[in-house]
LUMLOGU-812695 format. One record per residue (C-alpha): z, x, y; residue in one letter. Coordinates in pm, 1 decimal, decimal comma. Each point is the difference from the previous one (the first is absolute). Layout:
BEGIN
+----------+----------+----------+------+
!        z !        x !        y ! code !
+----------+----------+----------+------+
!        Z !        X !        Y !    a !
...
+----------+----------+----------+------+
This chain:
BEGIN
+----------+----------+----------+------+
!        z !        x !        y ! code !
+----------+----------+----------+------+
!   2914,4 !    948,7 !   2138,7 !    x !
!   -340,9 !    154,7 !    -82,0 !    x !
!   -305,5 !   -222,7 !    -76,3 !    x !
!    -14,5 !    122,6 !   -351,1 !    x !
!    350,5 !   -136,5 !    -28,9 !    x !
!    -61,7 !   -341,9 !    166,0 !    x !
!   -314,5 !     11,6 !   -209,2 !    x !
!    172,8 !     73,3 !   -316,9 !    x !
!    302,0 !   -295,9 !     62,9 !    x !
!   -260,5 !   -238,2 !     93,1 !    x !
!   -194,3 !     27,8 !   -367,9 !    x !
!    370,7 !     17,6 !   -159,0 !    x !
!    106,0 !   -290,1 !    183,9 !    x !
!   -337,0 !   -163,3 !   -100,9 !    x !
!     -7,4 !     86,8 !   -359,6 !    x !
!    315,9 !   -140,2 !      4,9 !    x !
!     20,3 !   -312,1 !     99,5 !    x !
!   -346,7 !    -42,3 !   -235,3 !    x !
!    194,4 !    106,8 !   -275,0 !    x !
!    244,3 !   -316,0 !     67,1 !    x !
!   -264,3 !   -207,6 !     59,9 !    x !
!     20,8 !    -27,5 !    376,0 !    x !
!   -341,9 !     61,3 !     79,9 !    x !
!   -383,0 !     62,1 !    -75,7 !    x !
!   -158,7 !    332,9 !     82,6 !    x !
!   -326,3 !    -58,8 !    147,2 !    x !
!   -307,5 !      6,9 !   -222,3 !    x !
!   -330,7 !     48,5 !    167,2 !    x !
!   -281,5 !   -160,7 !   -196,6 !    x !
!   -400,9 !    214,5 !     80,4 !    x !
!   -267,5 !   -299,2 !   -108,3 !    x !
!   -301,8 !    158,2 !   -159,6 !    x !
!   -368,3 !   -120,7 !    -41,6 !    x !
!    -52,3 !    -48,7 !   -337,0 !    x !
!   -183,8 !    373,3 !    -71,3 !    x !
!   -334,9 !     34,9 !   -128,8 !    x !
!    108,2 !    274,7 !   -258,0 !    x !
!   -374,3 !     89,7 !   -132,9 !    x !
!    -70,8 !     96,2 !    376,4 !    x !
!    352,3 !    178,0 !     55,1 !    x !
!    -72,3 !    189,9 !   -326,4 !    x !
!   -358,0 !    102,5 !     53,1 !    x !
!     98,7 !    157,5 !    366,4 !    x !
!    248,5 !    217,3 !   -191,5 !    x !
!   -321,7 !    135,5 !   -233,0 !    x !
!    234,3 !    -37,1 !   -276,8 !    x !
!   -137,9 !   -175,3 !   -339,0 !    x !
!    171,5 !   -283,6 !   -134,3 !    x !
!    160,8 !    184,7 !   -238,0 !    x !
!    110,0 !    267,4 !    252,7 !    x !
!    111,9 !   -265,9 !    264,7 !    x !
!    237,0 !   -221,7 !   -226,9 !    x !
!    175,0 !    367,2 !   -163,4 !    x !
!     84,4 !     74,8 !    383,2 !    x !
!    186,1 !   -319,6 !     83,5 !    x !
!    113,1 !    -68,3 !   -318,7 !    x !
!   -153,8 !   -287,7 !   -164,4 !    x !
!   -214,3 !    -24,9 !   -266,3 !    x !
!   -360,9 !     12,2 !     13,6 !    x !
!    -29,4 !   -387,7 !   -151,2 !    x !
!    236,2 !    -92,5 !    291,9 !    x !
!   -230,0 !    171,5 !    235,9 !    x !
!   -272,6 !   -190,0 !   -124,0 !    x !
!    129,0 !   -331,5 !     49,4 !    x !
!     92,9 !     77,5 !    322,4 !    x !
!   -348,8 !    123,6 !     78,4 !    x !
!   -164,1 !   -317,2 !   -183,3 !    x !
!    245,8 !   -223,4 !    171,9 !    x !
!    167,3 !   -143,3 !   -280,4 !    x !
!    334,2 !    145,5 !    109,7 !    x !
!    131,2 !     85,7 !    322,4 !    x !
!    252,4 !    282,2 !     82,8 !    x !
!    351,6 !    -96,7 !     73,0 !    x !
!    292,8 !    153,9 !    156,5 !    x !
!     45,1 !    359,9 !     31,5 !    x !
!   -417,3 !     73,3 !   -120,2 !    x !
!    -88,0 !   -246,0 !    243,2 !    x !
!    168,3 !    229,4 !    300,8 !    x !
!   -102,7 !    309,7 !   -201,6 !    x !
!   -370,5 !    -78,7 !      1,0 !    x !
!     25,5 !   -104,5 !    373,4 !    x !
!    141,7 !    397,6 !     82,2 !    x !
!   -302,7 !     60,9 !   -184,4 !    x !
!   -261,0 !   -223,9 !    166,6 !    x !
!     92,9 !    172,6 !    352,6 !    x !
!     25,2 !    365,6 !   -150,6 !    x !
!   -200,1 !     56,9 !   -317,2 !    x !
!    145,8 !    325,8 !   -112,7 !    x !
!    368,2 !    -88,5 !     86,7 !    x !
!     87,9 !     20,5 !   -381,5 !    x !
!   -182,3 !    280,2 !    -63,2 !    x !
!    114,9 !    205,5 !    303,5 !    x !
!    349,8 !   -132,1 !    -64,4 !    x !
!     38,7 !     29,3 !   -370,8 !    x !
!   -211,9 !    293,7 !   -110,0 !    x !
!    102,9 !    338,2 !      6,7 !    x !
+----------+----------+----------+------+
C-alpha cells in the first residue's frame, strides 16, 4: 500500500470511530497575552475606523477594546495576535 493510502484509511478509520463516539480528536489550545489592541492598531497606520472595517468589527467594539472596557474573545483574539506579529497580514492577504 502507498502512504497516501495508509494515510487516507487512517483519517477514515479515525473519523469513524469519532463518529460512534469512540474517541476525541486532539484539540490543541495557543494561550495568548491579553493584546494591547490601540498599540496593534497604530503599528498597522490604520485609523480606527479603517482598522475595525478590516477585521470586521465595529468601530464602538474597537473602542472598547482599545479603552479596556472589553476584551477580544475567541477567533479576534487569535486574529489580532496574526496581526500583532505581522501588521499588514490582512491587508496583504485580503486586498487585491
Amino acid at each position: 500500500m502507498s502512504d497516501a493510502f495508509k494515510s487516507i484509511e487512517t483519517g477514515l478509520q479515525e473519523a469513524l470511530a469519532h463518529a460512534r463516539g469512540e474517541r476525541v480528536g486532539t484539540v490543541h489550545e495557543i494561550e495568548l497575552p491579553d493584546p494591547d489592541v490601540q498599540a496593534i492598531r497604530a503599528r498597522t497606520g490604520l485609523s480606527q475606523s479603517e482598522f475595525a472595517r478590516s477585521i470586521g468589527v465595529k468601530k464602538g467594539t474597537l473602542l472598547n477594546w482599545e479603552q479596556r472596557r472589553r476584551s477580544p474573545e475567541g477567533p479576534a483574539r487569535v486574529l489580532l495576535a496574526l496581526i500583532d506579529k505581522d501588521p499588514q497580514i490582512v491587508q496583504r492577504t485580503l486586498v487585491r
